[in-house]
ZAMARGU-4260 file (C-alpha; in steps of 0.2 Angstrom, whole numbers, plus 5000, padded with zeros to 4 digits):
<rodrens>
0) 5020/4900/4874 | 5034/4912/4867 | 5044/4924/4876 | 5034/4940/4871 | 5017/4932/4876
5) 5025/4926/4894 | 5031/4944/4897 | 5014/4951/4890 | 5004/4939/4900 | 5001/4950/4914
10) 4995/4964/4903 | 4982/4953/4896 | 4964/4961/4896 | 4969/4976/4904 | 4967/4992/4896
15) 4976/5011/4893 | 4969/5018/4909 | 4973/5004/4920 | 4993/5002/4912 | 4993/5022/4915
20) 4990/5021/4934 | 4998/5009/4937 | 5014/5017/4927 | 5011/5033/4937 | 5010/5021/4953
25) 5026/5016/4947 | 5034/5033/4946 | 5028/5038/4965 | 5032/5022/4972 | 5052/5027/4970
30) 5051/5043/4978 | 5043/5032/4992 | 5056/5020/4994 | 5070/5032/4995 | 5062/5044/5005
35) 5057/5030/5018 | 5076/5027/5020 | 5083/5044/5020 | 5072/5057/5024 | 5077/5051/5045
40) 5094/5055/5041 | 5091/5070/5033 | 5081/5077/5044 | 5095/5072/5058 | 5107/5082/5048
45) 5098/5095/5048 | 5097/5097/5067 | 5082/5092/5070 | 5080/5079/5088 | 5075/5062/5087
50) 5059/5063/5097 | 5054/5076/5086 | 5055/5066/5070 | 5045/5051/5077 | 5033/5066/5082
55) 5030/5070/5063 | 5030/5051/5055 | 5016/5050/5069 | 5007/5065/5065 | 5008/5059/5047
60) 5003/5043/5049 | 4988/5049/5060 | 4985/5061/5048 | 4984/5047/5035 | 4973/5038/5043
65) 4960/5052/5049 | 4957/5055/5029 | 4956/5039/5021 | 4937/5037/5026 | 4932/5056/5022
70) 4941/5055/5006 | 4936/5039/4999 | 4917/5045/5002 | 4921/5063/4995 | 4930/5054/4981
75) 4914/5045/4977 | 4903/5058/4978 | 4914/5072/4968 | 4925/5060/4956 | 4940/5047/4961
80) 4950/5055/4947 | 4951/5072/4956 | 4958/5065/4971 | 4970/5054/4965 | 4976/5070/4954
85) 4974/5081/4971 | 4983/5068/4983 | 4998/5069/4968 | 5001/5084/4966 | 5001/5087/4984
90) 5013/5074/4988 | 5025/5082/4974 | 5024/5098/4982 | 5029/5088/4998 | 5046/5087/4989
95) 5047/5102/4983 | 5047/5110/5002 | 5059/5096/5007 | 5070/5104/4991 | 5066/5123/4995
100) 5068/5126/5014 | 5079/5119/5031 | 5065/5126/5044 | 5055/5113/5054 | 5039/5119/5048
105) 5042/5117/5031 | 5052/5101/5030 | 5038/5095/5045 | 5023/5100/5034 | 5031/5091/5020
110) 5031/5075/5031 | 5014/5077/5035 | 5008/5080/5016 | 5016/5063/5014 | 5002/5056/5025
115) 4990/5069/5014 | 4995/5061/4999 | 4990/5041/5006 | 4975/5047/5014 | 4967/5056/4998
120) 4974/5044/4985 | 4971/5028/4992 | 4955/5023/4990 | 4951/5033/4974 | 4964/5026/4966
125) 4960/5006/4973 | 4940/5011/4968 | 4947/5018/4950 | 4955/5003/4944 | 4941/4992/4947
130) 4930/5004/4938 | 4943/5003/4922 | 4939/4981/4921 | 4927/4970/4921 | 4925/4959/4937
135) 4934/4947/4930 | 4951/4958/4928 | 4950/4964/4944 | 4963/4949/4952 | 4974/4955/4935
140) 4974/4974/4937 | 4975/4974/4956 | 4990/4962/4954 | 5002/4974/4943 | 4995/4989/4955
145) 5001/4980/4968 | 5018/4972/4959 | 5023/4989/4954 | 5022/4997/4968 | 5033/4989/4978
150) 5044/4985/4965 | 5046/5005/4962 | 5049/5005/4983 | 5061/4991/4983 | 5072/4999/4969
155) 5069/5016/4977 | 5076/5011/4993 | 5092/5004/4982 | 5095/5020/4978 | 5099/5026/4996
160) 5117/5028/4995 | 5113/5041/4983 | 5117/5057/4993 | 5135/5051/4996 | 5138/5044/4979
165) 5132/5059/4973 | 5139/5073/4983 | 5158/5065/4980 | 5156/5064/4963 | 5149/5083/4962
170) 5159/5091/4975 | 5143/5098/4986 | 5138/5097/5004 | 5128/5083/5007 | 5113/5093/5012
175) 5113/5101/4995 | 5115/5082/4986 | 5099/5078/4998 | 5088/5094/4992 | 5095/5090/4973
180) 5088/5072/4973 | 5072/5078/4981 | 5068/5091/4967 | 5072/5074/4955 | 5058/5066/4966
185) 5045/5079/4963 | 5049/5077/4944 | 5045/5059/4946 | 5029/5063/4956 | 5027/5075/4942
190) 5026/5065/4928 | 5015/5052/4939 | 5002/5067/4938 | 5003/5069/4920 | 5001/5051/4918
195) 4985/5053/4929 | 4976/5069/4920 | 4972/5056/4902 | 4961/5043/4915 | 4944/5048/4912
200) 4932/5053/4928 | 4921/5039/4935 | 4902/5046/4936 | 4901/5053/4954 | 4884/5048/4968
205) 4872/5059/4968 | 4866/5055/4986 | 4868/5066/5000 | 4882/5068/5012 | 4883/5063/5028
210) 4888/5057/5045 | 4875/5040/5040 | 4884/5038/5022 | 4901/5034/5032 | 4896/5016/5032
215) 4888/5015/5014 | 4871/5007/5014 | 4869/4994/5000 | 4887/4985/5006 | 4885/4990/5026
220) 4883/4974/5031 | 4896/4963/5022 | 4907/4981/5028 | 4905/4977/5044 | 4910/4958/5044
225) 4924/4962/5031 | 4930/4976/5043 | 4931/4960/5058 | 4943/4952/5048 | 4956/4965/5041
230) 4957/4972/5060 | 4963/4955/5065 | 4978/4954/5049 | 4981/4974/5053 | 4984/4969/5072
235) 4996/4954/5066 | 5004/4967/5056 | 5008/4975/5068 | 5012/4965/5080 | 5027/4956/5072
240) 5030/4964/5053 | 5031/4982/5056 | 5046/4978/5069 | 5054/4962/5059 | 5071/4971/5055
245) 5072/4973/5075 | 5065/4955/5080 | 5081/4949/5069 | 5092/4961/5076 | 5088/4956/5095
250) 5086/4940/5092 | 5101/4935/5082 | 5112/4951/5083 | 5110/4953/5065 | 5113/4970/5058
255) 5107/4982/5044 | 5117/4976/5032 | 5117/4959/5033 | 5099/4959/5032 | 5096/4972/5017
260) 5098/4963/5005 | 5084/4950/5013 | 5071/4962/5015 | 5075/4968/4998 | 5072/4950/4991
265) 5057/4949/5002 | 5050/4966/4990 | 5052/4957/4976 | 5044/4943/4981 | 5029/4953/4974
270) 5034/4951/4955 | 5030/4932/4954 | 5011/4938/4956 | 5010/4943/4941 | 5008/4928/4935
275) 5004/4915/4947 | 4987/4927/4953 | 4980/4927/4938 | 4983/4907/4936 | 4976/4904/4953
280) 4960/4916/4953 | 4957/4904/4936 | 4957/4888/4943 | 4954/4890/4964 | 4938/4898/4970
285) 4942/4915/4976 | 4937/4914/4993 | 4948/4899/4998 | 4965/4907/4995 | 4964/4922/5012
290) 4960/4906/5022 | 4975/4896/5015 | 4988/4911/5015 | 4984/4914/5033 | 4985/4898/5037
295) 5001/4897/5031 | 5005/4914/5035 | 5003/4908/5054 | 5012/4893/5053 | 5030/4903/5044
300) 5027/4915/5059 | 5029/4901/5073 | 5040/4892/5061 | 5054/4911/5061 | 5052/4909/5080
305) 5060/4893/5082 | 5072/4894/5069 | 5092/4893/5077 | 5099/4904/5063 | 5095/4920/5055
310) 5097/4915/5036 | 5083/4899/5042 | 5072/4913/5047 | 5073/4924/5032 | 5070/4912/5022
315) 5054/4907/5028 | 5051/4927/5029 | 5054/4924/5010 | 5042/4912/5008 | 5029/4920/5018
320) 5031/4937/5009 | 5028/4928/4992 | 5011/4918/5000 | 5007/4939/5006 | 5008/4945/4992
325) 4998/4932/4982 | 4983/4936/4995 | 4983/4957/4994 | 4977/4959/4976 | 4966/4943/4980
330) 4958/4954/4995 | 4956/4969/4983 | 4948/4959/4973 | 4938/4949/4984 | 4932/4967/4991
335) 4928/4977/4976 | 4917/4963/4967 | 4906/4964/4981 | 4901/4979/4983 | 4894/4992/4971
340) 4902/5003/4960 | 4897/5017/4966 | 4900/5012/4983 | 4920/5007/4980 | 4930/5022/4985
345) 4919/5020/5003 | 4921/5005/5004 | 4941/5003/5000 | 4945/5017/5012 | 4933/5010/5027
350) 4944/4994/5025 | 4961/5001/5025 | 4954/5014/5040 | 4949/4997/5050 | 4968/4988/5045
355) 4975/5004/5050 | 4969/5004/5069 | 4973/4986/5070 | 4991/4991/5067 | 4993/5007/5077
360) 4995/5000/5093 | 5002/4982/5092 | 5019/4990/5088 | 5021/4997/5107 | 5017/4982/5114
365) 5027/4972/5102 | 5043/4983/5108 | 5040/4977/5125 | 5041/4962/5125 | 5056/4963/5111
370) 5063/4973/5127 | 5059/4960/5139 | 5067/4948/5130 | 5052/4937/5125 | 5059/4937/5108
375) 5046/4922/5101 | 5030/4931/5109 | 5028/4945/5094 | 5028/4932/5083 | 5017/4919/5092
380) 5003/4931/5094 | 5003/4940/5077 | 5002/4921/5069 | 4987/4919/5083 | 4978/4937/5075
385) 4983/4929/5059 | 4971/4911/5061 | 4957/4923/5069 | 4957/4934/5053 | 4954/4917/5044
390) 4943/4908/5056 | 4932/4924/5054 | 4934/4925/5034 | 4927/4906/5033 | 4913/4910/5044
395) 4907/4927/5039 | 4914/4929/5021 | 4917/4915/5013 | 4899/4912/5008 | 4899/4928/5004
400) 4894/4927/4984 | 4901/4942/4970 | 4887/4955/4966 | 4883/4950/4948 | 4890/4958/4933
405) 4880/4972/4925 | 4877/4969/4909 | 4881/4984/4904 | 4898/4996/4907 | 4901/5007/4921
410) 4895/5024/4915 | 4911/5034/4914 | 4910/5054/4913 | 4922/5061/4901 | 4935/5073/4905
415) 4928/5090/4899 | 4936/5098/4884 | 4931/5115/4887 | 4920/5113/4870 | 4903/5109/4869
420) 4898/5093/4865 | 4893/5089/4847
</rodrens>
């Protein structure tokens, strides 16, 4: 195999639409990573209390996750497309606010629209994806999703040091430089949108809305066992990876900056994916790969907890992330080929709803015992979350099969013209 068919490999069978949401996930995954990092600061330098900045990353993540259900069904019903353009053009305004004003209202509301922009574009974009491939592309298409987005993060949270570079090499105040590079970031999110607008509308359900529909029918059941498991891994989550840098810091007295660069290589343990999922999904039934990342998953967990040295640690962290991010488009995948198409949006956000509450409140209880000094216990009990998610995948989802493959497309509604049609 040549050198332009191993760097095309990954784009093999996937099609205009999917490489142009994936490239506009691109373009808003590096406002994501540098705002992540500096958006604290800036809104420390502009006055604002800390209390008061964990009050509106909470709100926004609430807000996140009080949308993600609504919106996959709406997205269903009235077109993934319009809510993947809505959910980006929102979070681009976000910026824009962040750019244009100093007030606590409007640099809070931006925060929040952040959480807007997750909740509304989330599922519809997951749901829009599998739509653009046949079942068997999905593990492909949900790979380089998933690859370029946290690629974009990782090099956007490289650009951090930014503000300072920038405003000693153009002579402004650093709040200035801040609003500057947050107007470039609405041009990134901008051009994400236009990116979007070309991906034709899936056909919407004609079914009626309501409180019943929240659950969808046809996949209700396999929902509701596939929702017992992703609680469990959101709980692990949680427990010990939402609150790693700090494990490292108590535990060995490690630092930010000595640990930067780690949790930066852990990002990019995403890229191998591209090329090892594909390979896998070919030759390893698909339901045997959760059971065996979580396994092992579990077992690094324990394994960072009895490590005497911090660079042992990370480098099981390392290894760990790489097995992660094998199993997340594997999920997806697993997910979205059993359950029907005009149920995906639904279904995608009722998923990430249920990971969502299973890590809202195992961070608290994490911190205490992080307090207390009971610096292996995080650990221990996320890797315990960990083997319940896969003791319940083997039961109630492994024999699970995939809903056959229509023999025909997915109907697709063209994007109007404004012309009638000929």
């Amino acid at each position: 195999m040549g050198l332009r068919q191993v760097l095309l490999y990954p784009l093999r069978g996937v099609g205009r639409e999917v490489l142009l949401l994936v490239a506009a996930g691109f373009l808003a995954g590096l406002p994501y990573g540098f705002s992540g990092l500096v958006l604290p600061i800036y809104l420390s330098r502009l006055g604002v209390d800390t209390g008061t900045i964990g009050l509106l990353f909470t709100l926004s993540s609430l807000v996140y996750t009080a949308l993600l259900i609504p919106a996959g069904l709406l997205s269903d019903r009235y077109g993934r497309r319009r809510f993947v353009l809505l959910g980006t053009g929102l979070y681009a305004l976000s910026f824009l606010l962040l750019a244009a004003g100093r007030e606590l209202p409007v640099v809070g509301a931006a925060v929040i629209l952040g959480g807007v922009y997750f909740g509304t574009t989330s599922a519809a974009w997951t749901a829009l994806i599998a739509s653009r491939v046949p079942q068997t592309g999905h593990s492909r298409a949900f790979t380089l999703n998933s690859v370029a987005w946290t690629v974009a993060s990782a090099l956007g949270t490289l650009l951090g040091g930014l503000p300072e570079g920038l405003a000693r090499l153009l002579g402004l105040g650093i709040v200035e430089t801040y609003r500057l590079l947050f107007v470039g970031a609405a041009g990134l999110v901008g051009v994400a949108w236009v990116l979007v607008w070309p991906v034709g509308e899936d056909r919407p359900v004609t079914a009626r809305l309501s409180l019943a529909h929240l659950i969808p029918r046809r996949s209700r059941q396999f929902l509701v066992k596939y929702s017992l498991v992703v609680i469990w891994t959101g709980a692990a989550y949680g427990l010990a990876i939402q609150l790693m840098p700090l494990w490292f810091y108590f535990k060995f007295g490690v630092d930010e900056a000595r640990l930067s660069g780690w949790f930066a290589l852990s990002s990019l343990m995403a890229l191998p994916s591209v090329y090892l999922v594909p390979w896998l999904t070919g030759r390893v039934p698909l339901q045997r790969v959760p059971v065996a990342v979580w396994t092992f998953g579990a077992l690094a967990l324990v394994g960072m907890s009895l490590m005497p040295d911090y660079r042992l640690a990370a480098l099981i962290y390392l290894l760990r992330s790489l097995a992660i991010f094998l199993n997340m488009p594997v999920m997806q995948t697993f997910l979205m080929g059993r359950v029907p198409p005009e149920e995906r949006g639904t279904a995608a956000a009722l998923s990430e709803a249920v990971w969502a509450l299973g890590a809202t409140f195992t961070p608290a209880l994490a911190g205490r015992w992080l307090e207390a000094g009971l610096y292996q216990v995080p650990l221990w009990a996320a890797a315990v979350c960990t083997l319940v998610a896969a003791a319940l995948f083997q039961l109630l989802l492994r024999p699970e099969p995939p809903l056959a493959t229509p023999t025909v497309g997915i109907t697709v509604r063209p994007r109007s013209t404004g012309r009638p049609s000929t």
